[in-house]
SENU-20073 format. One record per residue (C-alpha): residue in three letters; x, y, z. Coordinates in steps of 0.25 Angstrom, whole numbers. Example, Ala and Ser with C-alpha at 12.3 -4.5 7.8 and 13.67 -1.06 7.14 Angstrom:
REM SENU-20073
[ALA,[49,-18,31]]
[SER,[55,-4,29]]
//
This chain:
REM SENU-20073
[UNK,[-56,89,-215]]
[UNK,[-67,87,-206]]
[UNK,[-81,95,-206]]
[UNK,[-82,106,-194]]
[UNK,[-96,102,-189]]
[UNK,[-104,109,-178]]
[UNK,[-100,106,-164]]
[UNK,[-114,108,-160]]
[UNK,[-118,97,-161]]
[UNK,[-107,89,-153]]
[UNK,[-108,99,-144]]
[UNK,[-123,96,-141]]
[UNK,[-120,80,-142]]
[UNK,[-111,81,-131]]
[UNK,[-119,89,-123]]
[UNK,[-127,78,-123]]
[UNK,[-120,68,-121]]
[UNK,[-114,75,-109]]
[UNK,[-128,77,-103]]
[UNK,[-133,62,-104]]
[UNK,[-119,56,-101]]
[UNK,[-121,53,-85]]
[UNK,[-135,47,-88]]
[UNK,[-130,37,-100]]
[UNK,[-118,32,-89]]
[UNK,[-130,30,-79]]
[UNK,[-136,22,-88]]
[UNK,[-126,9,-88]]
[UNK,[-120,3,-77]]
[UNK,[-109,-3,-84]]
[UNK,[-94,0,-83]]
[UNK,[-90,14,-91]]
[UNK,[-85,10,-105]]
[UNK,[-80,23,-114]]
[UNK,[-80,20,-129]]
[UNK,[-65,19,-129]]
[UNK,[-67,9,-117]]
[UNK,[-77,3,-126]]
[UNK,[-69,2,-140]]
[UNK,[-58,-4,-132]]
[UNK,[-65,-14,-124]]
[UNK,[-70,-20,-139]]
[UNK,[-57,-20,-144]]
[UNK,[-52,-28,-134]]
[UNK,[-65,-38,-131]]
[UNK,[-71,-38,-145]]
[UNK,[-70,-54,-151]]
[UNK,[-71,-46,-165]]
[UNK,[-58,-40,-162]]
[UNK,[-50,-50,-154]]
[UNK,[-55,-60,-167]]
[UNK,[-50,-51,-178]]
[UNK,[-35,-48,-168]]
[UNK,[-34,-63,-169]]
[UNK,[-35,-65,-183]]
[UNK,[-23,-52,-184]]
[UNK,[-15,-60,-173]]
[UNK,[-19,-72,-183]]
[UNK,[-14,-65,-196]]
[UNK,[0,-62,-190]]
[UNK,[4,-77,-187]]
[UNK,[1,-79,-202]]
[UNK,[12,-69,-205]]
[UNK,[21,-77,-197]]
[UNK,[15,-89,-203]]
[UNK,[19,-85,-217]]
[UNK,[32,-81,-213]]
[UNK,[35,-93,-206]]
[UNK,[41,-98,-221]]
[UNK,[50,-89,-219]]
[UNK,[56,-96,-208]]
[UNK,[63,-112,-207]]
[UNK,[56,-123,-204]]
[UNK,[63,-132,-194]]
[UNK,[59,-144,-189]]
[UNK,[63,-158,-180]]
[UNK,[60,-171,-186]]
[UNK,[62,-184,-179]]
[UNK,[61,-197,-184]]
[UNK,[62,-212,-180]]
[UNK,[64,-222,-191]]
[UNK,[61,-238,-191]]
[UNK,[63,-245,-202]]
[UNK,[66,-256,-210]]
[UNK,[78,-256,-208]]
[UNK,[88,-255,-222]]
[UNK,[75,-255,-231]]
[UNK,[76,-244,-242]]
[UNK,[64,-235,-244]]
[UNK,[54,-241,-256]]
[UNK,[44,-228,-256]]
[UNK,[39,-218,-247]]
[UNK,[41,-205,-243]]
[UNK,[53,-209,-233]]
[UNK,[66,-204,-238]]
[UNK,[76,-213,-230]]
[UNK,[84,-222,-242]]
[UNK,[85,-232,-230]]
[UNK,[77,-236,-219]]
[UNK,[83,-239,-204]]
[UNK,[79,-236,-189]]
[UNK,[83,-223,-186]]
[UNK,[78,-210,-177]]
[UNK,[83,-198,-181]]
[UNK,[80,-181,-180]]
[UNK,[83,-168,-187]]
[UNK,[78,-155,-191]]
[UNK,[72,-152,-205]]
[UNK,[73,-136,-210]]
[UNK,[66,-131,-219]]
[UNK,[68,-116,-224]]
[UNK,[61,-107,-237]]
[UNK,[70,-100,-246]]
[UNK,[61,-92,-256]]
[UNK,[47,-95,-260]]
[UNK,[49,-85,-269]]
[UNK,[42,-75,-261]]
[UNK,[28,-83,-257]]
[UNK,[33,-82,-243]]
[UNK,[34,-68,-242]]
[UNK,[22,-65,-248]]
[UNK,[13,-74,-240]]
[UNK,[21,-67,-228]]
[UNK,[16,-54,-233]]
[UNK,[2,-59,-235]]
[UNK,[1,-65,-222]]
[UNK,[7,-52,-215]]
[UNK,[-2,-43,-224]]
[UNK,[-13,-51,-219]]
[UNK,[-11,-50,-205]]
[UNK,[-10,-34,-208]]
[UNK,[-23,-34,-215]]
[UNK,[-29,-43,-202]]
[UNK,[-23,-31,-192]]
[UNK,[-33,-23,-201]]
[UNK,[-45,-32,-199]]
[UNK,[-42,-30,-183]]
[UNK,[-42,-17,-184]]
[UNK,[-54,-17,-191]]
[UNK,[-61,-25,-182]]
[UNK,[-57,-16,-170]]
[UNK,[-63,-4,-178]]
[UNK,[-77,-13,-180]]
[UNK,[-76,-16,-165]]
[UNK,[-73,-2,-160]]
[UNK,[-84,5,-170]]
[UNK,[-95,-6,-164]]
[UNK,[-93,0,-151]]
[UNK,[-93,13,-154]]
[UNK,[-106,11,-161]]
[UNK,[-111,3,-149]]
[UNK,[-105,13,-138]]
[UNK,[-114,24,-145]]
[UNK,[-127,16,-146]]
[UNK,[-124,14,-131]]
[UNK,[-124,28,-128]]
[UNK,[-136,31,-137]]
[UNK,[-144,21,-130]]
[UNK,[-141,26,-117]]
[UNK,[-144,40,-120]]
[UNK,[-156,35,-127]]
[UNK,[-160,28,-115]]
[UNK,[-157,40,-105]]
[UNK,[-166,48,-116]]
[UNK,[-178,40,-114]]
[UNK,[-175,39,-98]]
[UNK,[-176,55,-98]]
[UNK,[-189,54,-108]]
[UNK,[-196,44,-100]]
[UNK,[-193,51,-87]]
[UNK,[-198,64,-94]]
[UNK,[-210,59,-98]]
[UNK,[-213,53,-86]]
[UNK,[-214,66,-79]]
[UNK,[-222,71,-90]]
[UNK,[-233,58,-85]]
[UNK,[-231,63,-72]]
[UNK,[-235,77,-73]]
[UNK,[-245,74,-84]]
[UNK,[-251,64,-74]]
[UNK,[-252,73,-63]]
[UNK,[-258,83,-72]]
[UNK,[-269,73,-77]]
[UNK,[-273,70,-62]]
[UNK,[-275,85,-60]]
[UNK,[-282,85,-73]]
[UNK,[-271,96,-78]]
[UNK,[-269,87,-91]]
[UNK,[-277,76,-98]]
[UNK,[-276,62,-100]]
[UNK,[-273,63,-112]]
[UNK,[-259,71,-108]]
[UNK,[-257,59,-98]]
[UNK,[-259,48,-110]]
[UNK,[-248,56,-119]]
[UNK,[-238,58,-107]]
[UNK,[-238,43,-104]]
[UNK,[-238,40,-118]]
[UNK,[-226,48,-120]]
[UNK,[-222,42,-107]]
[UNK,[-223,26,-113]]
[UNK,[-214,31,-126]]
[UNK,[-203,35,-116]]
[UNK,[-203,23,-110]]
[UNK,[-202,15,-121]]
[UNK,[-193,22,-128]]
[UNK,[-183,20,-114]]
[UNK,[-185,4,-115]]
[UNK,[-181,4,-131]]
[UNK,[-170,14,-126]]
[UNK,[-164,4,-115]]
[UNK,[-166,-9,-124]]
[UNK,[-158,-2,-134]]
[UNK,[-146,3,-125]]
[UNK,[-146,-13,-121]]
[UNK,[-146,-16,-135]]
[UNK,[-133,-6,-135]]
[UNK,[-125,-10,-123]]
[UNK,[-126,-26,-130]]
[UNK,[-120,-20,-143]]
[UNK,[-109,-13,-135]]
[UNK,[-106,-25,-127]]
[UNK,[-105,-33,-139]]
[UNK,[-96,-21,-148]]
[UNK,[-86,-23,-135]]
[UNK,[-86,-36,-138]]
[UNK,[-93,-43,-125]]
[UNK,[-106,-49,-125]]
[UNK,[-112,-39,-112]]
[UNK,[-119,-28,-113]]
[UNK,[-113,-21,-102]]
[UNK,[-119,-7,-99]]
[UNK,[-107,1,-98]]
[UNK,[-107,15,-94]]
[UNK,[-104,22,-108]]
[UNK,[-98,35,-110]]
[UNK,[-104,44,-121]]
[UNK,[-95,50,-133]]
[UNK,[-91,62,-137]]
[UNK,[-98,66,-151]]
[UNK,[-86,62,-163]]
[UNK,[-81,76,-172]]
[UNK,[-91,77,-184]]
[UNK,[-89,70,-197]]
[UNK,[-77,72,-207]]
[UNK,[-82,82,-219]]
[UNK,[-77,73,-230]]
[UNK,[-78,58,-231]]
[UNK,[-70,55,-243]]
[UNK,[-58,58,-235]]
[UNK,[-65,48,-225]]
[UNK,[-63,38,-234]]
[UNK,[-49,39,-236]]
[UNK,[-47,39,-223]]
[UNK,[-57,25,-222]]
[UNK,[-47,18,-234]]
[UNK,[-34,24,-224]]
[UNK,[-40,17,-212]]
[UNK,[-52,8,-211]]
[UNK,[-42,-6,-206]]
[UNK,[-52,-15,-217]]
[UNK,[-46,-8,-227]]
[UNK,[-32,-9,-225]]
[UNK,[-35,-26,-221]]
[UNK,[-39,-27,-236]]
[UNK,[-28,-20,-241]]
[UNK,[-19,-30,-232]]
[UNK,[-28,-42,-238]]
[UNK,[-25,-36,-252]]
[UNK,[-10,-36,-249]]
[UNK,[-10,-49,-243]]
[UNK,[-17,-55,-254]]
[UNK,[-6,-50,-264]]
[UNK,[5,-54,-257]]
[UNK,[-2,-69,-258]]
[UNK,[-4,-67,-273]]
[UNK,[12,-66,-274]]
[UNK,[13,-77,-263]]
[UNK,[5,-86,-272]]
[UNK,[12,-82,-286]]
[UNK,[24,-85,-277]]
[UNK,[19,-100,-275]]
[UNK,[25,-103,-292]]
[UNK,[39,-100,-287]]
[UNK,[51,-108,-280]]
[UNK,[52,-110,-268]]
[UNK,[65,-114,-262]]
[UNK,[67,-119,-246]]
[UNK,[77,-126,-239]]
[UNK,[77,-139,-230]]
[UNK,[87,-145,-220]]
[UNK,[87,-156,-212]]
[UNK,[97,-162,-202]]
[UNK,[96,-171,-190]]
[UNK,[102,-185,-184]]
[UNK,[99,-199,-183]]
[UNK,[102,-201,-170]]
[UNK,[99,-217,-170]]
[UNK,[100,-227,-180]]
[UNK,[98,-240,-177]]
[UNK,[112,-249,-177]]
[UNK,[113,-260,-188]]
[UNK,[102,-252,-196]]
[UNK,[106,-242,-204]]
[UNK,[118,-239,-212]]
[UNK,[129,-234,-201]]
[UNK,[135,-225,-209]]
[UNK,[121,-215,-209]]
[UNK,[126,-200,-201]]
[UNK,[118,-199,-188]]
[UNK,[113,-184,-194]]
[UNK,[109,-179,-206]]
[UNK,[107,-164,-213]]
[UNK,[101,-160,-226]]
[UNK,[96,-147,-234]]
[UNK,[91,-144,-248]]
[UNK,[85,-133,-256]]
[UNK,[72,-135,-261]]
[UNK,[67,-127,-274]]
[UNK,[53,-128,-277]]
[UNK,[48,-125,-288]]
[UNK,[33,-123,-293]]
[UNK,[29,-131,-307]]
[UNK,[14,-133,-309]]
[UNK,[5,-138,-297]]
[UNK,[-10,-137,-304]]
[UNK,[-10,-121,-304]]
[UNK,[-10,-119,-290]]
[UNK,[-2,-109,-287]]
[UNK,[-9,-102,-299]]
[UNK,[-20,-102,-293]]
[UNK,[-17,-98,-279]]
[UNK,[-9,-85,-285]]
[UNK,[-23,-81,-292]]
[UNK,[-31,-85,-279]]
[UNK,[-23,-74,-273]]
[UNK,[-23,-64,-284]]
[UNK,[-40,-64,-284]]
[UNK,[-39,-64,-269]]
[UNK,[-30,-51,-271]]
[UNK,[-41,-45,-280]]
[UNK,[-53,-49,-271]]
[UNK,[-44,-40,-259]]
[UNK,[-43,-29,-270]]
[UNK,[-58,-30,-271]]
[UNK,[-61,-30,-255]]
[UNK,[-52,-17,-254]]
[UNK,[-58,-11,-264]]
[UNK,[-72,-15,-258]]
[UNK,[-71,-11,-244]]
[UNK,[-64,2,-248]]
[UNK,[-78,3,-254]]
[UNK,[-84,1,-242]]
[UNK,[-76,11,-233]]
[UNK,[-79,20,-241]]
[UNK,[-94,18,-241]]
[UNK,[-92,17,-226]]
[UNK,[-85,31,-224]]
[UNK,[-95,38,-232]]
[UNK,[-108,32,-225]]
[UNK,[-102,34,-211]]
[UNK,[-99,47,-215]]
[UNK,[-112,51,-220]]
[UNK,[-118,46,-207]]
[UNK,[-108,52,-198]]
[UNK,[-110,66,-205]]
[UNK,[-127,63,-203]]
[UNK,[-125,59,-188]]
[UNK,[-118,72,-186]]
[UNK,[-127,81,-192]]
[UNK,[-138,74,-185]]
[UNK,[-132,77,-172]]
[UNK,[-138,95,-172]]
[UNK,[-149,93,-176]]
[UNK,[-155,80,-165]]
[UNK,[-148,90,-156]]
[UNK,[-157,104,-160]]
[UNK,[-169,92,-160]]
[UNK,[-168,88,-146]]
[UNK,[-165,105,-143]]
[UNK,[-178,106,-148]]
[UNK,[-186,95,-144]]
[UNK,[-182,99,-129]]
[UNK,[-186,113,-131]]
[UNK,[-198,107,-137]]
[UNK,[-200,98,-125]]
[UNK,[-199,109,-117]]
[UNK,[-208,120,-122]]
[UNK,[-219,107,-124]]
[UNK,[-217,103,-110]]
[UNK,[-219,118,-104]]
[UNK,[-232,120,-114]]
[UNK,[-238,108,-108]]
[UNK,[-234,111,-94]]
[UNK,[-243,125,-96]]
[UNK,[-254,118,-106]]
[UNK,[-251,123,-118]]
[UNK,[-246,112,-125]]
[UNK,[-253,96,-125]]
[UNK,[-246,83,-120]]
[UNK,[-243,80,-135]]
[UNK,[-235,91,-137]]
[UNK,[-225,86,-124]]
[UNK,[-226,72,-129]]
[UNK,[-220,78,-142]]
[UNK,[-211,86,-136]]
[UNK,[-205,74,-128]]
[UNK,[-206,64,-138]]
[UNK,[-197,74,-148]]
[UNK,[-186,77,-138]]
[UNK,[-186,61,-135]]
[UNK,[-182,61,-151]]
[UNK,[-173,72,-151]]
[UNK,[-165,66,-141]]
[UNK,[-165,53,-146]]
[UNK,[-161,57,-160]]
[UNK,[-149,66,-153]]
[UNK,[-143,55,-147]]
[UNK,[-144,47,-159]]
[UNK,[-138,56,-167]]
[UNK,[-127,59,-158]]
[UNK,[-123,43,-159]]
[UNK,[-127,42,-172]]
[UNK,[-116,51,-176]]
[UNK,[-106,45,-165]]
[UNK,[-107,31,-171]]
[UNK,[-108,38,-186]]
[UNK,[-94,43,-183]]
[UNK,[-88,31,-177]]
[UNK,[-93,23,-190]]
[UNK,[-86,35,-199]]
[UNK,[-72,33,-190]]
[UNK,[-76,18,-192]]
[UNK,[-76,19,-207]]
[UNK,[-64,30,-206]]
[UNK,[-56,19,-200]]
[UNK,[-53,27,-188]]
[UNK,[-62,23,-176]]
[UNK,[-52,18,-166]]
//
């Protein structure tokens, strides 16, 4: 169930969004980039992503790998022989009762039977692996995706911000101006002049911090896109997000549903069992099959025995079984059992953590969205303020203190507004983050 907030505020945000939309595209000269556009463009670009598609493409040829025993193994062999001719072999590994020149080729086969079912299980470790790396991509596309979204909102907000204190300086300039011309027909004092130019300087300044950090944000979007320029493309802004779900433990059922890190541990886990068997499997037989045939297509004459067949075949059964071999494979079944219970461990730990991350994402997304009514009725007021200050010191009734302070809390008021419109944005693409559901 999700909580039926007030659309007032939404309504107001996109308001104003749709008010300052033509000035923040004036503001870049670069091409137009949506934040679909933008998600996109990462997943295809980013080296994070095309690294971690690599190690996936990488785990599947492991599958084929393991499953490789499954298959014979065939191979040519050609030799050429010169010897002492009619000798007999003394030691050595050689296996040829009588030596004599000779060239000759065949093909050796060599084919499992049963291992007793190590085989299969290191097939299904290896392809529970490669499931579990799928996991890790999808992962990483989802860390990818929410660094843009964060850094497409901190774009926006810095260009507002910047269009923000464009209109403040270009306000309080005209203030200087009338204020100067009052002051040179001695309608106004110095004093009013010093405070209109004061207010003037803060302006200012507070436009140079507001341009260095939108450069500040176009590098972190170029970099979330996975480039290394800081191309000023021509953002578009977002519509506000649906307000917060009401209840967050469901959220974390949800979390333990989807988050893709999740399910790559409870792949490892899974892998990591099918290697305990695989080891335990290591203390059983193991029976395979090997062939080999071929021809000796030259023997020298006056040599060798006449009577020796120009080919030759063979095939046996071999059963191998396992007596003691210093506890080795002992040890490598226990090696994989504590290697299980440490993936027991790391499931049970990030679970932990997903929850933690549900709830304080939660808790901020539910804090962004309540902020978002009241920054609105602030800067309501602070231009009504602004308003009725500006008129009492147009007729003399009020002193240039009271305008500066009328222009210095509407400068606020908008700029805690716009912060807490993205606040809430980028607190709702971490909650769908955490949620396991941002695209």
């Amino acid at each position: 169930m999700r909580k039926r907030g007030s659309k007032a505020p939404l309504l107001l945000a996109a308001l104003l969004f749709v008010l300052m939309a033509s000035q923040l595209m004036a503001q870049a000269s670069g091409p137009p980039l949506t934040l679909t556009d933008a998600e996109a463009m990462a997943l295809k670009n980013h080296p994070q992503v095309l690294a971690s598609q690599a190690n996936y493409l990488r785990s599947g040829q492991l599958v084929v790998e393991a499953r490789s025993a499954y298959y014979p193994a065939i191979s040519g062999v050609a030799t050429g022989a010169q010897a002492d001719v009619n000798a007999r072999l003394g030691a050595g590994v050689i296996n040829d009762p009588r030596l004599f020149n000779h060239f000759g080729s065949g093909l050796t086969l060599s084919q499992l039977i049963t291992d007793s079912g190590r085989t299969s299980n290191l097939v299904a470790n290896a392809r529970l692996s490669s499931q579990a790396s799928d996991k890790d991509y999808q992962a990483t596309r989802y860390d990818i995706v929410l660094g843009v979204d964060q850094a497409y909102y901190e774009v926006l907000l810095a260009q507002q911000l910047v269009t923000v204190a464009q209109q403040t300086v270009a306000t309080r300039q005209t203030v200087v101006d009338q204020v100067s011309e009052l002051t040179k027909n001695q309608l106004k004092s110095q004093l009013d002049l010093s405070f209109a130019q004061v207010n003037l300087s803060e302006a200012q300044l507070m436009l140079i911090r507001a341009r260095d950090r939108l450069a500040g944000a176009y590098a972190n979007l170029g970099q979330a896109l996975g480039t290394n320029q800081a191309t000023e493309y021509q953002l578009r802004p977002q519509p506000m997000p649906p307000p917060p779900p009401a209840n967050v433990d469901s959220l974390i059922a949800e979390a333990y549903q989807n988050r893709p890190e999740l399910e790559s541990l409870r792949l490892q886990r899974e892998a990591a069992q099918k290697l305990v068997y695989a080891e335990r499997d290591l203390k059983r037989p193991t029976v395979s099959l090997t062939a080999v045939g071929g021809a000796l297509p030259y023997i020298e004459p006056g040599n060798a025995n006449p009577d020796i067949r120009k080919g030759y075949e063979a095939a046996a059964i071999n059963v191998q079984i396992p007596i003691f071999n210093g506890h080795l494979f002992t040890a490598r079944e226990r090696a994989a059992e504590y290697e299980l219970q440490a993936s027991d461990q790391r499931v049970r730990d990030l679970q932990d953590r997903i929850a933690r991350d549900v709830r304080t994402a939660w808790e901020h997304a539910q804090t962004a969205y309540q902020a978002i009514a009241p920054t609105q009725q602030l800067l309501t007021q602070a231009n009504m303020a602004l308003d009725l200050a500006q008129g009492r010191y147009n007729l003399g009734l009020a002193s240039i203190v009271e305008l500066t302070q009328a222009q210095l809390g509407q400068t606020q008021a908008q700029v805690a507004n716009l912060n807490a419109q993205y606040d809430y944005q980028e607190a709702y693409a971490a909650l769908q983050y955490t949620l396991g559901l941002l695209r």
